[in-house]
C-alpha positions in Angstrom: 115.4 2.4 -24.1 113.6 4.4 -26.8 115.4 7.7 -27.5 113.0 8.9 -29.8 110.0 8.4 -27.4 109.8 10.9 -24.5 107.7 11.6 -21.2 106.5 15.2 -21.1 105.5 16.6 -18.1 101.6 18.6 -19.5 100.4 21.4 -17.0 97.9 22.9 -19.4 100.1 26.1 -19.6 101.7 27.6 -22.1 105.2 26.2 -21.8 104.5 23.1 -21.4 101.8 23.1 -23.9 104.6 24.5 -26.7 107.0 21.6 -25.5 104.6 19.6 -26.7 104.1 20.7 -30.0 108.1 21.1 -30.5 109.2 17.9 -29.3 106.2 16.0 -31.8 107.5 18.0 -35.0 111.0 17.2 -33.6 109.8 14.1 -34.2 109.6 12.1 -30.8 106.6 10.3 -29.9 105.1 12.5 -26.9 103.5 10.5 -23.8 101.8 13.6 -21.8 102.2 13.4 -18.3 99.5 15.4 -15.6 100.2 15.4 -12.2 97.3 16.1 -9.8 98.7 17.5 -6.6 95.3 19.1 -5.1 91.6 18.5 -4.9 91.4 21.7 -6.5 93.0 20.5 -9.6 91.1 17.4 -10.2 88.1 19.9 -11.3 90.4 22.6 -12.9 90.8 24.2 -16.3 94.7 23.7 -16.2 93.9 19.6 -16.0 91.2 20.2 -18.9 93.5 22.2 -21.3 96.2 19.3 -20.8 93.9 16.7 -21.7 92.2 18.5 -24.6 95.8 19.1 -25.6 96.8 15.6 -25.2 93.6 15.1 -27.9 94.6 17.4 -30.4 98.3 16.4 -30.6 96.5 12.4 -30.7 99.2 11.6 -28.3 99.0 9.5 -25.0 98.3 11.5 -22.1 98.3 10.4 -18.3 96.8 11.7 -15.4 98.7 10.5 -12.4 96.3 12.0 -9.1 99.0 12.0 -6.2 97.2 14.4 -4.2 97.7 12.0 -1.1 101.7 12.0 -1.5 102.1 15.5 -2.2 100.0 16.4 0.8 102.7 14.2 2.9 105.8 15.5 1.2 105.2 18.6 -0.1 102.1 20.3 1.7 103.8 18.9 5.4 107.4 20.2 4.9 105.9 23.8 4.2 103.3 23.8 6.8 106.2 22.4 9.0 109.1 25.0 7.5 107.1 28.0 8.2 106.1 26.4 11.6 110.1 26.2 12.4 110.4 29.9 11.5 111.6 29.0 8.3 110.9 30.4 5.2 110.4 27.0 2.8 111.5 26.3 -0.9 108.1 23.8 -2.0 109.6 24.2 -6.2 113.0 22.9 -4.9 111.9 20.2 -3.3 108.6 18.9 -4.8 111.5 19.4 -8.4 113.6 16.5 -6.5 111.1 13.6 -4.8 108.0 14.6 -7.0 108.1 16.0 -10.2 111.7 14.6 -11.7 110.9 12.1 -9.7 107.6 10.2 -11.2 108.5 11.6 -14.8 111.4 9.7 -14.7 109.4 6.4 -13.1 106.7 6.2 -16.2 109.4 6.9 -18.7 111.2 3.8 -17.3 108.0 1.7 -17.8 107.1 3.6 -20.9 110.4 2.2 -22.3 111.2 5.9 -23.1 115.0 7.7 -22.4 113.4 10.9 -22.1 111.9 13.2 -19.7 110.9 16.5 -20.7 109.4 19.7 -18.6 108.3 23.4 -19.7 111.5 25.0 -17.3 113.6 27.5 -18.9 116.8 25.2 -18.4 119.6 24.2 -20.5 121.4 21.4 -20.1 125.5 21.2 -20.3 126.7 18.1 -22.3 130.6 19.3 -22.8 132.2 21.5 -19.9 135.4 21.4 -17.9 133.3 18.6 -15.0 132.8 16.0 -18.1 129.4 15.9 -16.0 126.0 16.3 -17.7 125.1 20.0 -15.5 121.9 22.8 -16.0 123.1 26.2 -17.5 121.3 29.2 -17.0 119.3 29.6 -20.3 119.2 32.7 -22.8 116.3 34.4 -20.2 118.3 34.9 -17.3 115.4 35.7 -15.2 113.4 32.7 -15.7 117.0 30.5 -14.5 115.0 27.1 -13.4 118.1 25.6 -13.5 117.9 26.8 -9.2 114.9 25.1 -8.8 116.4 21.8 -10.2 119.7 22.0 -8.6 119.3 19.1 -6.4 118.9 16.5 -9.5 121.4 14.4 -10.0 123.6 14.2 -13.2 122.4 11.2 -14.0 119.0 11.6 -14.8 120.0 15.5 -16.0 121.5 13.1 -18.9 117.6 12.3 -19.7 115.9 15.9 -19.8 115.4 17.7 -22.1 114.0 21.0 -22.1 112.6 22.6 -25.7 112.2 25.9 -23.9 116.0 26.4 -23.3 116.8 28.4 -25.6 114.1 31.2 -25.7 112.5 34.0 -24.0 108.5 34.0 -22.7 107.3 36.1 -25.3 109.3 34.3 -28.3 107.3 30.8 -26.5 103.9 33.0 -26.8 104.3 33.7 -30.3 105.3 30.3 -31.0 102.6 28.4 -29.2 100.1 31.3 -31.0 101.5 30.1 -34.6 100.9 26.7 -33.5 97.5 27.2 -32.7 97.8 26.3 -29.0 94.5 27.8 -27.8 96.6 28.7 -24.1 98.9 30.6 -25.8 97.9 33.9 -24.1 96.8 32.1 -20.8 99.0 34.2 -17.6 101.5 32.5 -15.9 101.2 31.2 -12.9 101.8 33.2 -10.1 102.6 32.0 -6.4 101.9 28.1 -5.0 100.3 25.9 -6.9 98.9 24.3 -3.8 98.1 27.8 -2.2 95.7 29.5 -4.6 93.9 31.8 -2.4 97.6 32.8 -1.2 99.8 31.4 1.5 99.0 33.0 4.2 95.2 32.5 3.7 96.7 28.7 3.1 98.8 29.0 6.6 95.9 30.4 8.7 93.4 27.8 7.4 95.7 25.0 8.2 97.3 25.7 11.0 94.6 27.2 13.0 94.4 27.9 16.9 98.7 27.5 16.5 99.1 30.8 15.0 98.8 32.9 18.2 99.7 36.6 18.7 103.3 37.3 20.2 106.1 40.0 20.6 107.7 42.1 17.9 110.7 42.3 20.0 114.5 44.3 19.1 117.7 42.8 19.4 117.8 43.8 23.2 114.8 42.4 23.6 112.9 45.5 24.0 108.8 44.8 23.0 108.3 46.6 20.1 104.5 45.6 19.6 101.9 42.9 19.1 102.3 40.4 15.7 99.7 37.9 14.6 101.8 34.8 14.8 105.1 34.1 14.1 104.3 31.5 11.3 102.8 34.5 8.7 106.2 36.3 8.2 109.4 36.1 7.2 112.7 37.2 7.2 113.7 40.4 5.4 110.0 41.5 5.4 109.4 45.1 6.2 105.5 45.3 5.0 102.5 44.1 6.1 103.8 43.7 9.8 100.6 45.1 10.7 102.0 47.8 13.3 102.6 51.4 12.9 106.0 52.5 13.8 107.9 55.2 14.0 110.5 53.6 12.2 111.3 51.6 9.2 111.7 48.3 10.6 112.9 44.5 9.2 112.3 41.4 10.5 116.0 39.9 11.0 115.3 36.9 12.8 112.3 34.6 14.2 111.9 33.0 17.0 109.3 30.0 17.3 109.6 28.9 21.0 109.1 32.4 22.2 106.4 33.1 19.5 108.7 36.0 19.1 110.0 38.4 16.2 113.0 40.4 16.2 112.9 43.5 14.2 116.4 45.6 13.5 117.5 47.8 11.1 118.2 46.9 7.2 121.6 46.3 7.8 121.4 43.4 10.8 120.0 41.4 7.8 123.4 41.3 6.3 125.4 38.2 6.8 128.9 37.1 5.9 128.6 33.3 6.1 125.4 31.1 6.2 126.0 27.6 7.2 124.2 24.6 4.7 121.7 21.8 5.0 121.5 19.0 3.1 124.2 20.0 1.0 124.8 18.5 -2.4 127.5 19.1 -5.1 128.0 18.0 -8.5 131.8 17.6 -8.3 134.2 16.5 -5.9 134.2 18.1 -2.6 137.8 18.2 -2.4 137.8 20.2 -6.0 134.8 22.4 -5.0 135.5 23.8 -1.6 139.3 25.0 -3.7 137.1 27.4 -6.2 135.5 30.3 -6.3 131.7 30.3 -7.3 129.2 32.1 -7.5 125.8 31.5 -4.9 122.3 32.4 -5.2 120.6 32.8 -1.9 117.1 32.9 -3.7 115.4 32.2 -6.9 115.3 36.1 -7.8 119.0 36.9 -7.1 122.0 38.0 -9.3 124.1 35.9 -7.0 127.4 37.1 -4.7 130.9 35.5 -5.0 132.9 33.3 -2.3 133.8 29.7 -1.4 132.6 26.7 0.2 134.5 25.6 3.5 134.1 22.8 6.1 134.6 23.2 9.5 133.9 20.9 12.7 131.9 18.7 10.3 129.4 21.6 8.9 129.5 23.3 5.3 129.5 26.9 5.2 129.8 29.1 2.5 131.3 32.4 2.9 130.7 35.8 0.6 133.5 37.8 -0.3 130.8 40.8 0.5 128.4 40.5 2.8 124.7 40.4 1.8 120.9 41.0 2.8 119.4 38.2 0.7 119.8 35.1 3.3 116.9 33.6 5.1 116.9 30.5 7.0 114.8 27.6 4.7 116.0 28.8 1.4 118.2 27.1 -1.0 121.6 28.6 -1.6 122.6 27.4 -4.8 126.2 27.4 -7.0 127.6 28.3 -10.0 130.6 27.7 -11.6 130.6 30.4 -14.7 127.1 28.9 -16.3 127.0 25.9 -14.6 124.9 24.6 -11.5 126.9 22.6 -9.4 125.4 22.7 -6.2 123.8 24.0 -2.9 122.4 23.5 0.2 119.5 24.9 2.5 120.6 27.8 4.6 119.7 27.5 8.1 122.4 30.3 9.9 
């Protein structure tokens, strides 16, 4: 395989747009890669800023329309997660069977060794696993590295990511100096499949099943009227639509019921989560002896504790207990820097 030839994912963004211009004077020959996941973006002005891009840089640029497969993988596991009272993690997984995922296919007929993406990630070549792993990069709060926890080490070997090892504004200025015409465009904020927002995206698509049920307490006490489980989540305190004469959370959801049970802040802590669809890096037998650090969500700091098995289940267990869990997100591990793991917490 070519190791000077790579296949750049190209969202018409800023990041990705920059990758572009630093892998070419890197010198690699760039093959652009668009990925149409809605009928929206087939008419958008992301898809026409990759391709007029693509132009500029005079490199090959493909535009792979799988709005059909991303409906079935991506768009049905949220519709379904937030149907289960879950609150779902689309980056994580449309990262693992999508995105990774059909980069790595045309580099493997492109001939080319390379993948390439506009995450902040970094990628470990020489730490105590001997295991190609993501590092969080130098801008902590932009750590993609979560997002891509689920890919294997393996094809980690292949990615590379030019944005490692800078902050967004450093990438602005950059892309500016180059000339990249996107260089001031805003980032992208919320789903990329859920424009209008996703609970416009939920009501429209779910329809006559989002019916009005119980705000119930622990005891089981009705509270008042929500509009359907499927709009909230857990840990949410705004938007519940009632007035109360209380500050209330919701700490747990109930589809069958087309219930919601609101407590105080501090029935949202838990002390253990159990893990679905768990994968780690390094051996189980090593990990489940260490202690690592877990993010229950993209946005946390993280809380210490271990991994343990018991009756055939993995759990992981703080040392503190914490408010951040919520059934559907990915809990994901660190070992100093490194991601080595995680799972989906379901309670």
């Amino acid at each position: 395989m070519n190791k000077k030839r790579i296949v750049l994912g190209l969202s018409g963004g800023v990041d990705s747009s920059t990758s572009a211009y630093m892998l070419k004077e890197d010198g690699f020959e760039v093959i652009g890669v668009t990925l149409v996941v809605s009928e929206e973006q087939r008419e958008s002005k992301d898809l026409k800023d990759a391709i007029a891009l693509a132009k500029e840089l005079k490199i090959e640029h493909i535009v792979l329309d799988i709005v059909d497969e991303f409906k079935e993988k991506i768009v049905k596991y949220f519709i379904d997660e937030y149907s289960n009272g879950m609150t779902p993690s689309p980056c994580v997984v449309c990262d693992e069977i999508i995105k990774v995922k059909k980069l790595i296919e045309i580099a493997d007929k492109k001939d080319a060794y390379y993948i390439g993406t506009g995450h902040y990630c970094q990628v470990s070549k020489e730490n105590k696993f001997k295991k190609y792993l993501f590092e969080r990069p130098k801008d902590i709060r932009k750590d993609q590295g979560y997002m891509l926890y689920r890919i294997e080490p393996e094809i980690i070997e292949r990615m590379i990511f030019p944005l490692a090892k800078y902050e967004k504004n450093i990438v602005r200025e950059k892309a500016k100096n180059y000339g990249i015409k996107v260089f001031d465009k805003k980032d992208s904020q919320g789903i990329c499949f859920a424009k209008e927002g996703y609970l416009e995206f939920l009501k429209k698509n779910l329809g006559e099943k989002i019916i009005p049920g119980n705000f119930i307490d622990k005891d089981g006490k009705i509270l008042g009227e929500h509009q359907g489980y499927q709009l909230y989540t857990i840990g949410q305190r705004r938007g519940l639509g009632v007035l109360f004469s209380k500050i209330y959370f919701i700490v747990d959801i109930i589809p069958e019921k087309n219930e919601i049970v609101l407590g105080d802040y501090i029935e949202l802590y838990r002390k253990r989560v159990e893990l679905k669809d768990f994968k780690t890096h390094i051996p189980f037998e090593i990990l489940i002896k260490m202690r690592v650090l877990a993010k229950p969500r993209f946005s946390s700091l993280g809380f210490y504790g271990k991994v343990f098995e018991e009756n055939g289940k993995i759990y992981f267990e703080y040392e503190e207990e914490n408010p951040q869990n919520a059934k559907g997100q990915h809990l994901v591990l660190y070992s100093d820097k490194l991601v080595i793991g995680g799972g989906k917490i379901i309670f």
